[in-house]
C-alpha positions in Angstrom: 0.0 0.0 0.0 3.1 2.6 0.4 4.3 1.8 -2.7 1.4 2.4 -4.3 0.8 6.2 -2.5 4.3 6.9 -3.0 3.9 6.1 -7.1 1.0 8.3 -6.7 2.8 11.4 -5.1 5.4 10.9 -7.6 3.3 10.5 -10.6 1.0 14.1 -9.3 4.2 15.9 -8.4 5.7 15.1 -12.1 2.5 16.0 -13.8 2.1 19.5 -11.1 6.1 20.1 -12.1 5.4 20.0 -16.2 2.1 21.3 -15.8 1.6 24.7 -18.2 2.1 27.5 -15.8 2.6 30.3 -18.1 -0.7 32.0 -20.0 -0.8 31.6 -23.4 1.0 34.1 -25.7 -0.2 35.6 -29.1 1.3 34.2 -32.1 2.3 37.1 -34.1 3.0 37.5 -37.4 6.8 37.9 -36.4 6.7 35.2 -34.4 4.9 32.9 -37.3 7.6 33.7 -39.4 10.4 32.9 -36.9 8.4 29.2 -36.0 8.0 28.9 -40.2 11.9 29.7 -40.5 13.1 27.5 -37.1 10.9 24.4 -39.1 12.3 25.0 -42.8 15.5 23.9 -40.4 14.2 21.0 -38.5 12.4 20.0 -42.2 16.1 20.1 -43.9 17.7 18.0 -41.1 14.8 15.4 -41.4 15.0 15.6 -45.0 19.1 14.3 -44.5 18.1 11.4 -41.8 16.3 10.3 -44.9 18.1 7.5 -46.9 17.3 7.0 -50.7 18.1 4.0 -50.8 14.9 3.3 -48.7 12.7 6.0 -49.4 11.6 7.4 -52.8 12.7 10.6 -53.1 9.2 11.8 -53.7 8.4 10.3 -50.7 11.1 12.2 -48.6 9.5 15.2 -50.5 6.1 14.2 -49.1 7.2 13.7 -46.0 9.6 17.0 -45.5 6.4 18.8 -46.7 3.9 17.3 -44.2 5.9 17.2 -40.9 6.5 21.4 -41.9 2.9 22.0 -41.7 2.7 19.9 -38.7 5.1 21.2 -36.9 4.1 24.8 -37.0 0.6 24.1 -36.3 2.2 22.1 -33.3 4.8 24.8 -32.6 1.7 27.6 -32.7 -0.1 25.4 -30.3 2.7 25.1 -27.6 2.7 28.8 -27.7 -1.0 29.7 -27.7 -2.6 26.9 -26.7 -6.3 29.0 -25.9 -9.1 28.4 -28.1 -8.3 30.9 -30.0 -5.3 30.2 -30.4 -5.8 26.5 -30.9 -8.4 27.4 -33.8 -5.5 29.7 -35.1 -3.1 27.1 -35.7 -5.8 24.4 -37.2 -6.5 27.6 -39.2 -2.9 27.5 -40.3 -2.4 24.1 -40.6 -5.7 24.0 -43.3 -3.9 26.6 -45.3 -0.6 24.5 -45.4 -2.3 21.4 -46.5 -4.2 23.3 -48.9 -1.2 24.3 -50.7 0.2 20.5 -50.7 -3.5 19.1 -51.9 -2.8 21.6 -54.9 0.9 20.3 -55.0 -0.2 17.0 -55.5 -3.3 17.1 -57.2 -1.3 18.8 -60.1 1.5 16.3 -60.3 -1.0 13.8 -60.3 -2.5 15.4 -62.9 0.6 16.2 -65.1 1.0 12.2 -65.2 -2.0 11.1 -66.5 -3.4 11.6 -70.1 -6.3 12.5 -72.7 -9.5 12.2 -70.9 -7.8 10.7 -67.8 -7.0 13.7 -66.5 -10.9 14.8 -66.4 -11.5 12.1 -64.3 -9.4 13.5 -62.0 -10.9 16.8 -62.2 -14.4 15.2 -62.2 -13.5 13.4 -59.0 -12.0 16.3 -57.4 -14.8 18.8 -58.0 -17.2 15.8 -56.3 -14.2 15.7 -53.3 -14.7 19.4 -52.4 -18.1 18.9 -52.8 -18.5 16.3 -50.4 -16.1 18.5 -48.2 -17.9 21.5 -48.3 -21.1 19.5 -47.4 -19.2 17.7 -44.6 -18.1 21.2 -43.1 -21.9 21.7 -43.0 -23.1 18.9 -41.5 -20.4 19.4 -38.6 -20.9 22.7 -38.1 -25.0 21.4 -37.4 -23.9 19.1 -35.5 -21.7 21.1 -33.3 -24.3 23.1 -32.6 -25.3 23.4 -28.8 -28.6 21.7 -29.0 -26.9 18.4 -30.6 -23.3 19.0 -29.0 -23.8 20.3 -25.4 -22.0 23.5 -26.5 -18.7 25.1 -25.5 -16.0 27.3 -27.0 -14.3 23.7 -27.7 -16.6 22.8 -30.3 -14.6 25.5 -32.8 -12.2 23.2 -31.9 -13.5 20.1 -32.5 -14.8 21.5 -36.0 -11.8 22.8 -36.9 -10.0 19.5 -36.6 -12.5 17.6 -38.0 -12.6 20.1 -41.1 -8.3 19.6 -41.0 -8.7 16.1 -41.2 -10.5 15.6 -44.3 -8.1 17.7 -46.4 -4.9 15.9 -44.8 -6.5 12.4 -45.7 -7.1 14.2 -49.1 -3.9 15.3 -49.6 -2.6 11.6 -48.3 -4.7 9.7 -50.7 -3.5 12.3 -53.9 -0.1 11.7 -53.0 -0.6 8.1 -52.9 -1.8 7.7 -56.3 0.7 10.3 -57.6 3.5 8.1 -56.1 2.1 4.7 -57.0 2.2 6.0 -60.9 5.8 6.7 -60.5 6.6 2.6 -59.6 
């Protein structure tokens, strides 16, 4: 039974010791930019832990790109980590992903031919379609009525919304890199 209540004094005084005690700071533009440069960094030294011998290099490309966008959503998080500032970095994190779902989309799209290539445009005008109507039903359904409320729910919808276009972007990049096998 000691053993026990000292694990549990020791476990509550490591998680008191690492709790957050600071308040949560405003990620300025300035400081976006600083996080942004401080991950091109981290991204390059990934990049070079990397070897080609077991990894594509379109997949070392994939991946450099992805863990940047994560890790300044993360970064932004650790800094302001409010719900504002949590809807702030999902905010960021949608924009970065955005950019690779166009990145990926297009070199999809440069590899196939003739009418292939407005299948892909056929099926990505019924993605964002089914996107935008999945944005819909979650913002209903975050509603107080159906969710019990709370500033969280911005939360909850904005990850939600993140998701889909990072299992998007996933999936394009996927078919991109299986053509190149």
């Amino acid at each position: 039974m000691k053993k026990v209540i000292i694990i549990l004094i020791a476990c509550c005084s490591f998680l008191y010791s690492n709790a957050q005690t600071d308040s949560p700071k405003e990620v300025t533009p300035e400081l976006l930019k600083k996080i942004k440069s401080d991950v091109d960094v981290e991204s390059s030294a990934l990049k070079a832990t990397l070897d080609t011998n077991t990894y594509s290099l379109s997949f070392i490309e994939f991946i450099a790109d992805t863990f940047k966008v994560q890790q300044v959503a993360s970064k932004m998080m650790e800094i302001d980590y409010s719900t504002y500032g949590i809807n702030n970095a999902l905010d960021e994190m949608v924009k970065g992903y955005d950019v690779l779902l166009n990145k990926y989309y297009n070199k999809l799209l440069s590899k196939l031919k003739g009418e292939d290539k407005n299948i892909l445009i056929e099926s990505q005008r019924k993605w964002i379609a089914f996107r935008d109507a999945e944005l819909h039903l979650l913002g209903v359904l975050s509603k107080e009525e159906y969710s019990g409320g709370g500033t969280i729910q911005s939360n909850i919808l904005g990850a939600s919304y993140s998701d889909r276009i990072i299992n998007r972007v996933i999936e394009l990049f996927y078919m991109y890199d299986n053509m190149l096998k």
